[in-house]
Structure formats: structure tokens, C-alpha cells
N, C-alpha and C positions, 0 to 999 in steps of 0.2 A: 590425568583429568583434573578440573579446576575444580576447588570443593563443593563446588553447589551440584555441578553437572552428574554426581556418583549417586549423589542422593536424589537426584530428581524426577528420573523411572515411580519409584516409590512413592514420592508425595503425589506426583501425580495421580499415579492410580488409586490412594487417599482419597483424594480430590474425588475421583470418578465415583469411587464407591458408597461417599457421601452425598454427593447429586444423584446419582439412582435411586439413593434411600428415598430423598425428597420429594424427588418427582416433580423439580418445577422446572418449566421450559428456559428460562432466563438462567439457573443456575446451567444447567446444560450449554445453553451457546457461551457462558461464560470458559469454561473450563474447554473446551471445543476452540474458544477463543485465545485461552492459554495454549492450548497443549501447538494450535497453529503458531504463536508469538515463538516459542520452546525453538520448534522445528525450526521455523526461519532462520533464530539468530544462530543456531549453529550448523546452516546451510543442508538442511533434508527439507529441497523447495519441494518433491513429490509428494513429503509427508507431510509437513505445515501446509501445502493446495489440501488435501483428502479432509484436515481437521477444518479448514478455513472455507471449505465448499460446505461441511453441515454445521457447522454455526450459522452461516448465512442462509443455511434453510431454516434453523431453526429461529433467527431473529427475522427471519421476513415473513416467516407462515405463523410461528407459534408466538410470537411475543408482539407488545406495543409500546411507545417511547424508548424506542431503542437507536433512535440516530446513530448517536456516538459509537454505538458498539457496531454497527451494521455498518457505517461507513471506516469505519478499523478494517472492518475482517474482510472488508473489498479495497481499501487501499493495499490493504500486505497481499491480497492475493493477486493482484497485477505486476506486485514485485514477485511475489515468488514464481508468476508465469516467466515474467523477464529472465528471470534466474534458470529456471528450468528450462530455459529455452524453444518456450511454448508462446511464438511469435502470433501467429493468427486467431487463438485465443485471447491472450493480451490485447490485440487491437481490436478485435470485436469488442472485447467486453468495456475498454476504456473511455467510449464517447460514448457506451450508454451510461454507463454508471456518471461518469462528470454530468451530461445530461438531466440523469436522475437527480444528482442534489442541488443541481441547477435551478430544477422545477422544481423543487421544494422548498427552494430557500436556505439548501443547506451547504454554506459556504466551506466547511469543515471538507465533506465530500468532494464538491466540482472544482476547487482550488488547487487540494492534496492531488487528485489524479491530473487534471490539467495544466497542473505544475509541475509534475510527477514523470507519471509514467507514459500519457499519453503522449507530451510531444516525443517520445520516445519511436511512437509508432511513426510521425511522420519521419522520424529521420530514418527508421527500416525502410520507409516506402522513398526516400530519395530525397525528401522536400525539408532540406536544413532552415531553407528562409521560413516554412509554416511553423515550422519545429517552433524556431526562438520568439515567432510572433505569439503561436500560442503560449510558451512562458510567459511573455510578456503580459500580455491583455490577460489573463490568469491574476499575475500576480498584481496587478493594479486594482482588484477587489477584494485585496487581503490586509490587513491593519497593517500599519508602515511603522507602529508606536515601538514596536520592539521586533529583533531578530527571531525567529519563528523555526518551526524544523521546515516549513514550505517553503520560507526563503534558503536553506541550509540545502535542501534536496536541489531547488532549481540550480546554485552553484554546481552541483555535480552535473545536472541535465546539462547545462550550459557550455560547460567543460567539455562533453560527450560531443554538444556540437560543433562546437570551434574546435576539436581536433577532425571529424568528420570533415568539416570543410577546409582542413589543410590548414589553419589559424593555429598552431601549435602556442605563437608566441603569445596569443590572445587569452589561448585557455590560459597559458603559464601565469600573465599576467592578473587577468581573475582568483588565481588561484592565491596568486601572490598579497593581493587587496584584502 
């Protein structure tokens, strides 16, 4: 095991037993928002969805000014559907949620997932041409000033779709750039 990962059961539950004490809603989806980030990055997408579904109760019912966090804990859980191979989930949830920060203004949200994971959903449904359009028109409302993890993701999207559409040498050459 790498050195953090032995010890991290423990801090964790640290963590847990310290926001119980507290009792404040925000530290709760904070730690709810760890323990999802935790699971993701060492692939338990079942358990990082279960923590990343009650942060997002908890940041949408129990707290306010919580943007940031609340569009986190619904960008990782569209990945972690993807991952877990919970396709019609995913697709449902990915044009509301871009939607959502659409209408709100919040470009951190509708960008991450429509740059993301949602054209993802059109190429499960067939449509590579919607897929790269939606990349595209996405990421023309995202600052161009510097390389971003949204520009970083669409590479991978992009890649997904030129080899879907038999373009191997295209993704290659993307990849290459």
C-alpha cells in the first residue's frame, strides 16, 4: 500500500468524529466530499456515488454559498457513474446538472460536465458528430488564458471520440499535440 493509503481509514474516521462533535452541516458535506474524492481516486466508484450522493444532499438542502463544492461533488459523480457503469443514470443526470449551472451562471459546473462527461452520453447514444459539437461550443465559454483541467478532460473526451468513429490516427495525433 502507498504510505498515505494505510493511514487513511483512520484519519478519516478522525475527520468523521470531529464533525459529529460539531454539528455543522458544511463541515459534514465537506468530509462526505473527501471521503467521495478518497473513493474515486482509488476506483470504489460504488462507494465514492454513496458519499457523493449525501454531500449533495447535504450541500443543496442544508447549506448556502456552496457553488464550488456542490458543483465538485456532481462533476465526480457523473465520473464515478461513468466508471461504475451506470449509463442511464449518467445521462439523465448530465443535462440537468450542466443545465443547472447554466442557469445560474455557473460556468465552473455547465462547462466541467459539458465538456465532460455529458458528450460522453451522446456517443453511448450513437451521435459522435453531437458528442464533439457539444465539446466544442462548451468549451468556447471557458477562458482560453491558460490550460485548465476542462481543456485536459476534453482531450480525453475527444480521443474517446475519434477512435469511436474509427479516426484512430486522429485521436493519435491529438494525443500527440
Amino acid at each position: 500500500l502507498p504510505i498515505g493509503r494505510s493511514r487513511l481509514p483512520k484519519r478519516m474516521a478522525a475527520c468523521d468524529a470531529l464533525v459529529k462533535r460539531a454539528n455543522i452541516p458544511y463541515l459534514h458535506g465537506m468530509v462526505r466530499l473527501s471521503a467521495g474524492m478518497v473513493g474515486f481516486i482509488f476506483g470504489r466508484w460504488l462507494e465514492s456515488l454513496r458519499n457523493f450522493e449525501e454531500a449533495e444532499r447535504i450541500f443543496s438542502q442544508e447549506c448556502a454559498g456552496v457553488a464550488w463544492e456542490l458543483a465538485s461533488v456532481r462533476i465526480f459523480t457523473l465520473w464515478d457513474l461513468l466508471y461504475a457503469g451506470k449509463y442511464t443514470a449518467l445521462c439523465h443526470l448530465a443535462p440537468i446538472w450542466s443545465q443547472e449551472g447554466a442557469d445560474r451562471g455557473d460556468l465552473f459546473q455547465a462547462v466541467s460536465i459539458a465538456a465532460g462527461s455529458q458528450p460522453i452520453c451522446e456517443l453511448i447514444s450513437g451521435r459522435a458528430d453531437a458528442a464533439m459539437n457539444m465539446l466544442d461550443e462548451s468549451l468556447k465559454r471557458w477562458t482560453q488564458r491558460h490550460y485548465s483541467m476542462q481543456f485536459a478532460i476534453a482531450v480525453y473526451i475527444r480521443t474517446w471520440i475519434y477512435l469511436y468513429q474509427g479516426e484512430a490516427a486522429a485521436a493519435r495525433e491529438l494525443l500527440d499535440r
